[in-house]
C-alpha positions as CSV (number, residue, x, y, z in Angstrom):
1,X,94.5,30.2,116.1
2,X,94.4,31.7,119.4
3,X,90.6,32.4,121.0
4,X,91.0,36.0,120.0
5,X,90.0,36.0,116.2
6,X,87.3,32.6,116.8
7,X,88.0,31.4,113.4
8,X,84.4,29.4,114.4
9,X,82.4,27.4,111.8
10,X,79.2,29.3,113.4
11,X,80.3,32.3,110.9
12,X,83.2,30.9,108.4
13,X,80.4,28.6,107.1
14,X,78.0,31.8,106.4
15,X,80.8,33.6,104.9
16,X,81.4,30.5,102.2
17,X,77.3,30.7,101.0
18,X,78.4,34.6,99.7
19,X,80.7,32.2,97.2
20,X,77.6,29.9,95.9
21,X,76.1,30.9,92.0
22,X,73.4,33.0,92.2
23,X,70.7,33.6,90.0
24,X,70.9,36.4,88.0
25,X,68.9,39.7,89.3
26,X,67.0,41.3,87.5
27,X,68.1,45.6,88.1
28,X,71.1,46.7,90.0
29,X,73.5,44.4,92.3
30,X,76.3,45.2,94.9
31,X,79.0,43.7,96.9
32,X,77.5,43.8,100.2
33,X,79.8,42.9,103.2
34,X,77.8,42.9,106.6
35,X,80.1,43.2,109.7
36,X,79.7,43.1,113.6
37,X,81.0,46.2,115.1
38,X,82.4,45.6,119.1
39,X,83.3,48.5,121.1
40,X,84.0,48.4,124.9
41,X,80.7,49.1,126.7
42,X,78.5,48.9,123.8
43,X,76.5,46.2,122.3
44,X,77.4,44.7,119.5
45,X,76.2,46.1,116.4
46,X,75.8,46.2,112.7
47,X,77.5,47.6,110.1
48,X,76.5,47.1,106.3
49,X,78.4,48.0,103.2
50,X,77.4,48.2,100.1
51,X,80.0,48.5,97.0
52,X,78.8,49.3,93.5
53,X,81.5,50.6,90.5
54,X,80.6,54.1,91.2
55,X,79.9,54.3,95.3
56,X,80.4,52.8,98.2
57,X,77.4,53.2,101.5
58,X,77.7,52.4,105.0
59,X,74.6,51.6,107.2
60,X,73.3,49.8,109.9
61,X,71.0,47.4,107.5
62,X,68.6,49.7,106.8
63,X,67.0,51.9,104.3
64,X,65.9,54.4,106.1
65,X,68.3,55.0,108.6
66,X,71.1,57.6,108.4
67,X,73.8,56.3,106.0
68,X,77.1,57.1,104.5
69,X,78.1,57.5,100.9
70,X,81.4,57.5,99.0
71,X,81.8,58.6,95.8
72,X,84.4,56.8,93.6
73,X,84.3,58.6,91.1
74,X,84.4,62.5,92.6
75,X,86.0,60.8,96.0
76,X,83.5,62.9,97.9
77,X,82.0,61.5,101.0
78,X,79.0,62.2,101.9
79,X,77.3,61.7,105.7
80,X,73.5,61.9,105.6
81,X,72.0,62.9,109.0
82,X,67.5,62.5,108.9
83,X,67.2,63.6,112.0
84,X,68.2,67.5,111.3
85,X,68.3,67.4,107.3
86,X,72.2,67.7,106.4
87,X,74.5,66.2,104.3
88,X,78.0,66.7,105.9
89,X,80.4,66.8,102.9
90,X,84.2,65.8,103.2
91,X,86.2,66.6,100.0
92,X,89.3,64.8,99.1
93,X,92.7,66.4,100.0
94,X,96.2,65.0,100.3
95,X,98.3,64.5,103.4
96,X,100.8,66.8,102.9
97,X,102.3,67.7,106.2
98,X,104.4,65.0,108.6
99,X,103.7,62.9,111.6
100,X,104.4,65.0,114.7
101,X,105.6,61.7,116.0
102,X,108.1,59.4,114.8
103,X,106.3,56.4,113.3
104,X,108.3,53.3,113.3
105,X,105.7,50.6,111.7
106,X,105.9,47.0,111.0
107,X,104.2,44.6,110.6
108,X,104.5,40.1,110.9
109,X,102.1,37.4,110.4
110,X,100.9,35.3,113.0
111,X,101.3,31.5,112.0
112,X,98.0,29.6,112.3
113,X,99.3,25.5,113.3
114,X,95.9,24.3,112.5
115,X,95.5,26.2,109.4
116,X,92.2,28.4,108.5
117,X,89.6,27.2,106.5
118,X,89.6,28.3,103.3
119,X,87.0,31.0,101.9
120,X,86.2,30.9,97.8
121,X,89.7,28.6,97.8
122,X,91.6,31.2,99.1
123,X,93.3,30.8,102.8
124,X,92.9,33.6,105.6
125,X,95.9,34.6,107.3
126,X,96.6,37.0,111.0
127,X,98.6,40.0,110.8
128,X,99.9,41.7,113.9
129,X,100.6,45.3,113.0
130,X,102.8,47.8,115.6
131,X,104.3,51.1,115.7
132,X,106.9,51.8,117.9
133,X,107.4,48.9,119.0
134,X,103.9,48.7,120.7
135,X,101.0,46.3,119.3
136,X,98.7,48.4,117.0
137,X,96.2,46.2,115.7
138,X,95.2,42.7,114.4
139,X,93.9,41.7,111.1
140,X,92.8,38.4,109.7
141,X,92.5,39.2,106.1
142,X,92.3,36.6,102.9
143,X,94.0,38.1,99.7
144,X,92.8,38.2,96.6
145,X,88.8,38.2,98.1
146,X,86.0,40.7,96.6
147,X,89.8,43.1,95.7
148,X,87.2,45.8,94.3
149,X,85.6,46.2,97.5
150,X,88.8,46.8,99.0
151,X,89.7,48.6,96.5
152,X,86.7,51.5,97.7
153,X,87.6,50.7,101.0
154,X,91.4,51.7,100.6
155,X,90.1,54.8,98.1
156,X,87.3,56.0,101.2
157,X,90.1,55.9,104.0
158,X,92.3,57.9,101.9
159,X,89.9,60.5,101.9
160,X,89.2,60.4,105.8
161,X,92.9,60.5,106.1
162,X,93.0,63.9,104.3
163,X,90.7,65.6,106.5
164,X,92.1,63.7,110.0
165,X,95.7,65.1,108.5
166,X,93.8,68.8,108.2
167,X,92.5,68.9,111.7
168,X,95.9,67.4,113.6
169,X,97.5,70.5,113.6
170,X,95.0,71.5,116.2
171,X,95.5,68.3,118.0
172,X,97.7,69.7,121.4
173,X,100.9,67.4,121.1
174,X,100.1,65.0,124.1
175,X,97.0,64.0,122.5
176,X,98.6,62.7,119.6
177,X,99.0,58.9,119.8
178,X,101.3,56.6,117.0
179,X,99.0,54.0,116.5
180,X,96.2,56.5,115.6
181,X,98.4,58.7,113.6
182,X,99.7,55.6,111.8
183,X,96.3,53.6,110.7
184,X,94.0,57.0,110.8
185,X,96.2,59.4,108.8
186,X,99.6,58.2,107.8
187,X,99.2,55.1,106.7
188,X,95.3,54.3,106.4
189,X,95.0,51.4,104.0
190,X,97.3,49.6,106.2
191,X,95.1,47.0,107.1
192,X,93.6,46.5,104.0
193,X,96.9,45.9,102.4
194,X,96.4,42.1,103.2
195,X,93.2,41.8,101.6
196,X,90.0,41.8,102.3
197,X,89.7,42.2,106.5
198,X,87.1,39.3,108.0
199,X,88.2,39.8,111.4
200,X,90.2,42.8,113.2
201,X,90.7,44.6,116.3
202,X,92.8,46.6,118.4
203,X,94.2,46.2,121.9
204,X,91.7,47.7,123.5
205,X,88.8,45.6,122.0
206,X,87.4,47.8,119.5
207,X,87.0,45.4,116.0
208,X,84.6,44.1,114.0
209,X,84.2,40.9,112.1
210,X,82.7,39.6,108.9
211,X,79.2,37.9,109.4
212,X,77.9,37.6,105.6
213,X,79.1,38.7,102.3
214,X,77.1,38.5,98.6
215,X,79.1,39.7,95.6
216,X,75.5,39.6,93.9
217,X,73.6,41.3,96.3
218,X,70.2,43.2,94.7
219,X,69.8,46.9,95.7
220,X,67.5,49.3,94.8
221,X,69.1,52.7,92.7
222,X,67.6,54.8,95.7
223,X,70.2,53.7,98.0
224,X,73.1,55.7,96.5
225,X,70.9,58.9,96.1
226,X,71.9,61.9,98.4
227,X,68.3,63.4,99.7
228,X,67.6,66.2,97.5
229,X,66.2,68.5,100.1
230,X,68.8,68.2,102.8
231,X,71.2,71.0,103.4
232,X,75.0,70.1,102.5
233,X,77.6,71.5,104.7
234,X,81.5,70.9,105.4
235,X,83.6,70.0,108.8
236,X,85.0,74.2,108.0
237,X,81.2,75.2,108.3
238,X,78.2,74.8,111.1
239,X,75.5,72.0,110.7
């Protein structure tokens, strides 16, 4: 595999300890999946997620910090903000109206010569994913992995994909670009399609990749409990 995804032992051999028996917790567990985010001209930095049957929470590793919470079961998803008190609320909503570009998208597998280790006996594989002809986005993914953590992972973009497909009428028309149209609103589960995503990125270095995972992690109940005195609002009205 090229030097791109660095298929390296430094972090495959981490993500193989989230597959070892654990002793049984006593209280509530998660999936927890702990990623490094890269963006161009930012440090690198964390993002945690957390997956229970009922929600799914994004942080940066913390317990105190502002977080993110999804909803399974309503499908609401809720963006806690300590800083000013609000809980931004974004309800589910179908994507009703159509691209206001064509969107020609495919997709093709990469072959890896040397083969990728295996993770929990099941082998990682590279997608290449483009619309239009142009390069889109990269995914190493390995099927069948932690499949109800990408389950609330497809289920969560869904929902951002209803609220991106509400504002994009207000989107002036040489703004709009395919591959964000494609993996943002049109198709948003794309690259989880594969399976569960240990490495991806896009063309312009923007990606993140899997550091540790623990299908047995212990949380505390707190941690998917919206503040009660925080003031919930929508993206229709003002913080």
């Amino acid at each position: 595999m090229s030097a791109k995804p660095m298929m390296r032992c430094r972090w495959l051999a981490g993500l193989l300890f989230g597959l070892v028996a654990l002793p049984a917790f006593a209280g509530q567990t998660a999936t927890m999946l702990l990623y490094q985010v890269t963006e161009p001209g930012l440090e690198p930095y964390s993002s945690r997620i957390l997956v229970t049957p009922h929600y799914l929470r994004m942080d940066d590793g913390s317990a105190q910090g502002d977080y993110l919470l999804f909803n399974r079961d309503s499908r609401i998803i809720y963006s806690v903000t300590h800083s000013d008190g609000t809980v931004l609320e974004i309800h589910p909503r179908p994507v009703t109206i159509k691209s206001p570009l064509p969107l020609h998208m495919g997709e093709a597998e990469v072959p890896d010569g040397k083969g990728a280790p295996a993770i929990g006996g099941k082998t990682p594989h590279r997608y290449r994913l483009s619309v239009n002809g142009a390069l889109c986005y990269q995914v190493v993914a390995v099927p069948g992995l932690l499949t109800d953590a990408v389950k609330a992972l497809r289920a969560y973009r869904a929902v951002l994909a209803g609220e991106n497909a509400r504002v994009l009428p207000r989107i002036p028309a040489d703004m709009n670009d395919p591959c964000d149209l494609a993996l943002n609103t049109f198709a948003p589960d794309w690259q989880l399609k594969f399976g569960l995503p240990i490495q991806e990125w896009d063309p312009h270095g923007k990606g993140q990749q899997l550091m540790d995972f623990n299908a047995a992690y212990p949380v505390q109940p707190s941690l998917f409990v919206l503040p009660p005195k925080f003031r919930h609002y929508t993206p229709q009205e003002t913080p």
